[in-house]
VOTOR-682792 format. One record per residue (C-alpha): residue in three letters; x negated, y, z negated. Coordinates in pm, whole numbers, plus 32768, in hexadecimal, padded with zeros to 4 digits. Each point is the difference from the previous one (the first is absolute). Layout:
N
ALAXYZ;...
# end
This chain:
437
UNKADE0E8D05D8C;UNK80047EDF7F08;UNK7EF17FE07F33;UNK7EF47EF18047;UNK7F977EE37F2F;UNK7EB580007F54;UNK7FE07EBB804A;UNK809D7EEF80CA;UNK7FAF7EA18046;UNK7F797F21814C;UNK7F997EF08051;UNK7EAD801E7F33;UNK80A880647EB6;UNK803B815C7F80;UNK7F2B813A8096;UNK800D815E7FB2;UNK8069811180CE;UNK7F2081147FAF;UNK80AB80F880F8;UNK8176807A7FEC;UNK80EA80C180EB;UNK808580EF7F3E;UNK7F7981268007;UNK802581AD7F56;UNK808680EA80BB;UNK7F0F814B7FD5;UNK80A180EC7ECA;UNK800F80FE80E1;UNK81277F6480C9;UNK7F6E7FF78145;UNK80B47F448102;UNK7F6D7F91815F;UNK809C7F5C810A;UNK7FF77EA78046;UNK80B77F0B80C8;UNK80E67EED7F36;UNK80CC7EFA8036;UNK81677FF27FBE;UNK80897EAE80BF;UNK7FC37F4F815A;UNK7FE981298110;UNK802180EC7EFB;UNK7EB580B67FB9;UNK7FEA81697F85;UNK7F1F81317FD6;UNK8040806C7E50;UNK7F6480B97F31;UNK7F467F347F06;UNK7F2B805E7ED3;UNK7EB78028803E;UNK7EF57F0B7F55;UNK7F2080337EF3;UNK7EDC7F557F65;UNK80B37ED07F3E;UNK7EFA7F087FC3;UNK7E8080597FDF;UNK7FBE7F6E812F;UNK80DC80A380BF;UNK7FC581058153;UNK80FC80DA807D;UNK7FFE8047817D;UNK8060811780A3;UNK808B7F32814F;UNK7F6E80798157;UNK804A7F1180AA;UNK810B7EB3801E;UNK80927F4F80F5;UNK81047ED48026;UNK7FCA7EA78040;UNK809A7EE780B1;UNK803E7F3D7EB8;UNK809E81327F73;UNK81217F8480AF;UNK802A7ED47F3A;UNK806881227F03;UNK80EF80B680BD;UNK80D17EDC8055;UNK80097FC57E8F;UNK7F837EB38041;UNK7F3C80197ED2;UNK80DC7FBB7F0C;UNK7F3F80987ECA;UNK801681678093;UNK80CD81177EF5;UNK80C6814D80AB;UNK7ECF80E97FE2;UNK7EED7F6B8017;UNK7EF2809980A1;UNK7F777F4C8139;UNK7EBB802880CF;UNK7E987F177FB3;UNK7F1180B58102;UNK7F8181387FC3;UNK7EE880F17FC1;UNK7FB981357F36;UNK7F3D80E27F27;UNK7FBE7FE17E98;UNK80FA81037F20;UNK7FA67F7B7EC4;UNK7F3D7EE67F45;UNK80427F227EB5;UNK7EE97FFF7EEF;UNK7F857EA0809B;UNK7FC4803B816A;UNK7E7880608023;UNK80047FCC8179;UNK80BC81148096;UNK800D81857F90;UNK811880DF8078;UNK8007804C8169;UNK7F6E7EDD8098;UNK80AE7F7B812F;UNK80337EA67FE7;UNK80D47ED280C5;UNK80F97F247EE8;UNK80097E57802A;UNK816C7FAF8021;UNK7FD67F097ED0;UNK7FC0802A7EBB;UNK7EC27F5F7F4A;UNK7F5F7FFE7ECA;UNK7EC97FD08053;UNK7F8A7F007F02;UNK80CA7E97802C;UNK7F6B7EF180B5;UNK8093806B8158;UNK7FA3816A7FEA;UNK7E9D7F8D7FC4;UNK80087F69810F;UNK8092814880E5;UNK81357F3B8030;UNK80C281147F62;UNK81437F858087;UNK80067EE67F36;UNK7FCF80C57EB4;UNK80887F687ED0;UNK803C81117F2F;UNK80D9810D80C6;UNK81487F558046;UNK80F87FBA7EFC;UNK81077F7380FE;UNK80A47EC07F81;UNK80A77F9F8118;UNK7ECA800880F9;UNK7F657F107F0D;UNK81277EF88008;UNK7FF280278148;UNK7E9C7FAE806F;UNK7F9A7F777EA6;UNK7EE981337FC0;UNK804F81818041;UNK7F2580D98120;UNK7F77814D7F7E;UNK811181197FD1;UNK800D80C88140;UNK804A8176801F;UNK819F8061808C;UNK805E7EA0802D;UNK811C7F9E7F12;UNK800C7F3C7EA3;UNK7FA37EF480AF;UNK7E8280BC7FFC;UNK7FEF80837E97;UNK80F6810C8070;UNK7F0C81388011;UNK8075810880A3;UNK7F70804D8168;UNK7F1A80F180C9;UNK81158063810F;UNK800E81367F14;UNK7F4D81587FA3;UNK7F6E7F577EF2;UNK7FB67ED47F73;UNK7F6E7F2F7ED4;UNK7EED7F1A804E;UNK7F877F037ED6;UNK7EBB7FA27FD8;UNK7F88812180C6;UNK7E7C7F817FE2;UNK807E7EA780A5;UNK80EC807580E6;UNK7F87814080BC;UNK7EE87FFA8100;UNK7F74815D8029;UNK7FCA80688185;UNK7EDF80A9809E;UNK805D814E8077;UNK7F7C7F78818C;UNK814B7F338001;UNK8139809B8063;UNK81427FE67F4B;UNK80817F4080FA;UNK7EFD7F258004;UNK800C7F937E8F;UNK814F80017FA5;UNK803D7E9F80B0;UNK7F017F557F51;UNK80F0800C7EC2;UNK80C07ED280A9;UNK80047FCC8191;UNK7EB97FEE803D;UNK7F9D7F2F7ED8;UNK81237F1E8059;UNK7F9D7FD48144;UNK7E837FCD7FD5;UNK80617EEE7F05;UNK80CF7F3E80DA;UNK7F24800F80EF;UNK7EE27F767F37;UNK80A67F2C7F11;UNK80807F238114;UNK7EE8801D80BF;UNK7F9180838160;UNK7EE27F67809B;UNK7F6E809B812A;UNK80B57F538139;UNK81467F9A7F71;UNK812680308089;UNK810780B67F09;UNK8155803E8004;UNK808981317F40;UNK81927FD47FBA;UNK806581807FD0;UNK7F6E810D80A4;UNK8041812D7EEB;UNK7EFC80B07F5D;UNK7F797EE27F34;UNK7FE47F398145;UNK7FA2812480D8;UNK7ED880257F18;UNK7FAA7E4E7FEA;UNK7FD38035816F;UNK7F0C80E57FBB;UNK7F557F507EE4;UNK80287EA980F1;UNK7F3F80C28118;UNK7EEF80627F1A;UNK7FB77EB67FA6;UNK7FDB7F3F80FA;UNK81437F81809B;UNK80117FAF817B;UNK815480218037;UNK814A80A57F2C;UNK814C7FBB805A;UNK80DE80CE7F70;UNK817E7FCB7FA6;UNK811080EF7FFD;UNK814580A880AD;UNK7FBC81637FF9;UNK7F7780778116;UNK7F5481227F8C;UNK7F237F267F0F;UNK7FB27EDA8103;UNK7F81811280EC;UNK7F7280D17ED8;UNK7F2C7EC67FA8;UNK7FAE7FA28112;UNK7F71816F805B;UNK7F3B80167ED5;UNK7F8D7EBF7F94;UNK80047F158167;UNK81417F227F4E;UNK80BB7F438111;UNK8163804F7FBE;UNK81177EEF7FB8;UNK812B80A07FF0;UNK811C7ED77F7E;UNK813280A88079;UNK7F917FC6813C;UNK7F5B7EB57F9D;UNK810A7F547F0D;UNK7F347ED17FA8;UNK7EAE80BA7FB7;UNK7F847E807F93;UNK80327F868199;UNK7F5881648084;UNK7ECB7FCE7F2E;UNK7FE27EA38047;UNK7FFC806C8175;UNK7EE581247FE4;UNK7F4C7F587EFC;UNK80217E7D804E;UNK7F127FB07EE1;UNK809A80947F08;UNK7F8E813E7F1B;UNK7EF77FDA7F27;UNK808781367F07;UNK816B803C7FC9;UNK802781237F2A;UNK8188808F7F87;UNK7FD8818F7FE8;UNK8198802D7FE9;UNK807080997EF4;UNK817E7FBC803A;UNK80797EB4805F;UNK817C80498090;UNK80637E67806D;UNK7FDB7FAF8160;UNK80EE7EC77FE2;UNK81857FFA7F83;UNK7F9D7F017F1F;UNK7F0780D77F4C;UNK80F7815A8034;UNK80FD7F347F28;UNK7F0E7F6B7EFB;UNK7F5481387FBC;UNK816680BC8009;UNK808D7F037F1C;UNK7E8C80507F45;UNK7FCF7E937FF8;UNK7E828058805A;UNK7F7781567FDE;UNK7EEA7FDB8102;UNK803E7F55816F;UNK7ED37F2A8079;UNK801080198168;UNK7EDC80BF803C;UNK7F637EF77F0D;UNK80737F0280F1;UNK7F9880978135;UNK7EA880167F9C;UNK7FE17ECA7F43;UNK80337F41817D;UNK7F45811580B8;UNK7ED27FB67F47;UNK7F157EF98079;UNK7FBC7ED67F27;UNK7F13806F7F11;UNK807B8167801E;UNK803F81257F02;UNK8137809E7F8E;UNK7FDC81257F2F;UNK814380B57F25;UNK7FAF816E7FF4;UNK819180568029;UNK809C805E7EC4;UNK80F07EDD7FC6;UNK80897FF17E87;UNK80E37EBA7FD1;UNK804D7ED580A0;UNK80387F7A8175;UNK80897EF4804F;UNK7FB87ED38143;UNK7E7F80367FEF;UNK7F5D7F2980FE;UNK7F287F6D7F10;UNK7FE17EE280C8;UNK7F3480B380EF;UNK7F2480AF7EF1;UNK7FB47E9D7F66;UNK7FD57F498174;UNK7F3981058073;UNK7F16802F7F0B;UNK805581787FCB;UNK7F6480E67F30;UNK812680C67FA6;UNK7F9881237F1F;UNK80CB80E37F12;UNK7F3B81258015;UNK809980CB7EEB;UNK802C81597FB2;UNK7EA380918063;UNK7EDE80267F0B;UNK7FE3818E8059;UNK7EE480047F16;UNK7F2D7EC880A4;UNK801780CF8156;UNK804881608013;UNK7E6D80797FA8;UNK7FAA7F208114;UNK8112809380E2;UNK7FA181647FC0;UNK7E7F80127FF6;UNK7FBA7ED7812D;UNK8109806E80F9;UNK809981437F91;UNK7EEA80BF7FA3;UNK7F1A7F65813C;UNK8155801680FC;UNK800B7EAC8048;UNK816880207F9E;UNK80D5811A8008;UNK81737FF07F45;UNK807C814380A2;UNK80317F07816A;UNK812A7FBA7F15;UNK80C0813C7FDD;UNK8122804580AA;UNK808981107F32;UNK7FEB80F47ED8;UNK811380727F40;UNK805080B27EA5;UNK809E7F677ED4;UNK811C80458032;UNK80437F438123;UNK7FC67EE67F5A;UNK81987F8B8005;UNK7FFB8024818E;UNK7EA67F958020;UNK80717E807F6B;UNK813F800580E2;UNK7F1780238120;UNK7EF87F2D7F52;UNK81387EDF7FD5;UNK806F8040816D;UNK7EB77FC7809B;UNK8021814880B8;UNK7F188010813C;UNK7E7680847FC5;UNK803F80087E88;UNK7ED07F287F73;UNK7F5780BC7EBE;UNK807D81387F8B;UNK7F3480E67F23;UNK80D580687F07;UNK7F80817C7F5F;UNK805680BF7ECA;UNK7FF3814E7F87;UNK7EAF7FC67F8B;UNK7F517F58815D;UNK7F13809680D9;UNK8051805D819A;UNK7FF57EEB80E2;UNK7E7A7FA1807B;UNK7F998025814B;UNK80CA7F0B8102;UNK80F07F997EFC;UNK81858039802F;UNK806E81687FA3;UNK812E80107F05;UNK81537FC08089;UNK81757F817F8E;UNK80957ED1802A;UNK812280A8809F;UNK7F5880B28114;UNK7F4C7EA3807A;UNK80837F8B813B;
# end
């Protein structure tokens, strides 16, 4: 892995990284397993050396429990082009403090605790503010600050592009800042209750509240994976009178609706979702939210732009919900788009008047106490509605072909190690990927 910068410049003139991805192997030689990248399609379970107290505010995690995530996939096409052969991949996951650096005064070994996906220091502007996504200080990536002119926080598994620290889809892992970036879990909370609050449930609590839901809108949710499985959820909670929800599997239109009272769109059956909503919802949508997390093009046009990688994003679900919206109307960006797009409607944003809102890679640490003590903790919301499946480690290689493929009733999957404890009550026992229907 190449080494990082100590410092790099943005927009606002030079700032210091004060984390860095490198990190020592233990002098014993211990290796763990861990899954790593080695080209589009091409992920692998190695043997990797297993981490060690680098910097003095380091924790090392014994991993009990990961998962995969719809942006993951991103990744595996290689459509980020800053990933190296070998890098290790996964930014959601829980564990149990091995050991501590000299600096961390918040955790002792054993505690369980859930990881944020990003990285922050704790003490810039943003982190102050529990907008640890937007950290200054943990990303030494060049190129993402050409590209949007300042740099997000480094993020755990999730290429150069991210500060290039290695991931939690592994037995083991490294996490910086350990006082910042671990939130310890009461023992009342399952496993599979926590581990989601590293990333999905953050992420989709902040969509739904950055944009805004106001009791008796009407809200459209583009995507019906786990991210928008659980908006739906959040959507219903606060308020809304009516979800629509768009998609063309099946499984997840009925699974949404089921759960979470979403009436199901399904556009391969509806090719021009734009005409179908305007005739069930006349007055257009008050919320328009984009929970995809893989844009393949619709249109030929788009097919040959993005083949030709004249764009790197396609914005027809942008479009679709920029003229579903009623005048006035929200559009919020949870979907992980990364480039450009070209033939916005911008027309319609601007005639409109719509408030159309990026809303970033979410602020884990603005959200996920209020996530776990007001809904998980009280039930109001349980994340194990969620899990389809739980599988070991080592499946991970299958696991993302069936992840990629969209294969029927796979939503979450609870990913365990060597070191995680038996499935809780009404959770999915273990299983393979190979022996699922």
């Amino acid at each position: 892995m190449q080494a990082a910068a100590n410092t790099v410049q943005n927009a606002m003139g030079e700032v210091p990284t004060v984390v860095h991805p490198e990190y020592k192997g233990r002098t014993t030689g211990e290796k763990m397993k861990a899954l790593a990248w080695f080209g589009p399609r091409d992920v692998r379970i190695v043997e990797a050396p297993v981490p060690d107290i680098t910097e003095p505010d380091d924790v090392i995690l014994k991993v009990t429990g990961t998962t995969i995530c719809g942006s993951d996939l991103h990744l595996y096409h290689g459509e980020i082009v800053t990933l190296q052969k070998g890098d290790i991949l996964g930014h959601e996951f829980m564990g149990v403090v091995d050991r501590i650096g000299p600096n961390v005064t918040s955790l002792k070994i054993g505690d369980r605790v859930v990881a944020s996906f990003q990285i922050a220091c704790g003490e810039c502007a943003y982190c102050k503010q529990k907008l640890s996504n937007f950290c200054d200080r943990t990303n030494p990536s060049t190129l993402q600050n050409y590209m949007y002119g300042h740099r997000d926080a480094g993020f755990f598994g999730y290429s150069h592009f991210t500060g290039g620290f290695p991931g939690g889809q592994a037995e083991y892992v490294r996490v910086p800042k350990g006082n910042v970036n671990l939130l310890p879990i009461p023992k009342s909370v399952t496993d599979e209750q926590a581990l989601y609050l590293s990333d999905v449930l953050s992420t989709s609590y902040h969509c739904v509240m950055d944009t805004g839901i106001n009791e008796g809108d009407t809200v459209g949710i583009w995507g019906l994976g786990p991210i928008g499985q659980c908006v739906a959820k959040w959507a219903n909670l606060k308020g809304a009178k009516r979800i629509i929800g768009i998609d063309c599997i099946p499984e997840r239109l009925t699974f949404a609706a089921e759960q979470s009272g979403v009436e199901p769109l399904d556009f391969s059956k509806h090719k021009d979702v734009v005409a179908r909503l305007q005739e069930i919802c006349p007055g257009g949508l008050d919320v328009a939210l984009d929970c995809g997390t893989f844009h393949q093009p619709k249109s030929l046009l788009h097919k040959v732009e993005k083949t030709l990688m004249l764009e790197t994003d396609v914005p027809e679900i942008i479009n679709e919900m920029l003229v579903s919206v009623r005048k006035g109307g929200r559009v919020g960006l949870i979907a992980a788009y990364v480039g450009f797009a070209n033939h916005v409607n911008v027309g319609a944003l601007m005639e409109k008047g719509i408030r159309l809102i990026g809303n970033g890679q979410a602020p884990v640490h603005k959200w996920w106490k209020e996530i776990l003590y007001d809904y998980i903790v009280t039930g109001k919301f349980d994340p194990t509605f969620m899990i389809s499946h739980r599988v070991p480690l080592e499946d991970f290689p299958r696991l993302y072909e069936a992840f990629d493929k969209r294969d029927a009733g796979v939503l979450k999957v609870f990913v365990e190690t060597k070191f995680s404890n038996p499935p809780s009550p009404g959770c999915p026992k273990l299983s393979r990927v190979d022996e699922w229907p």
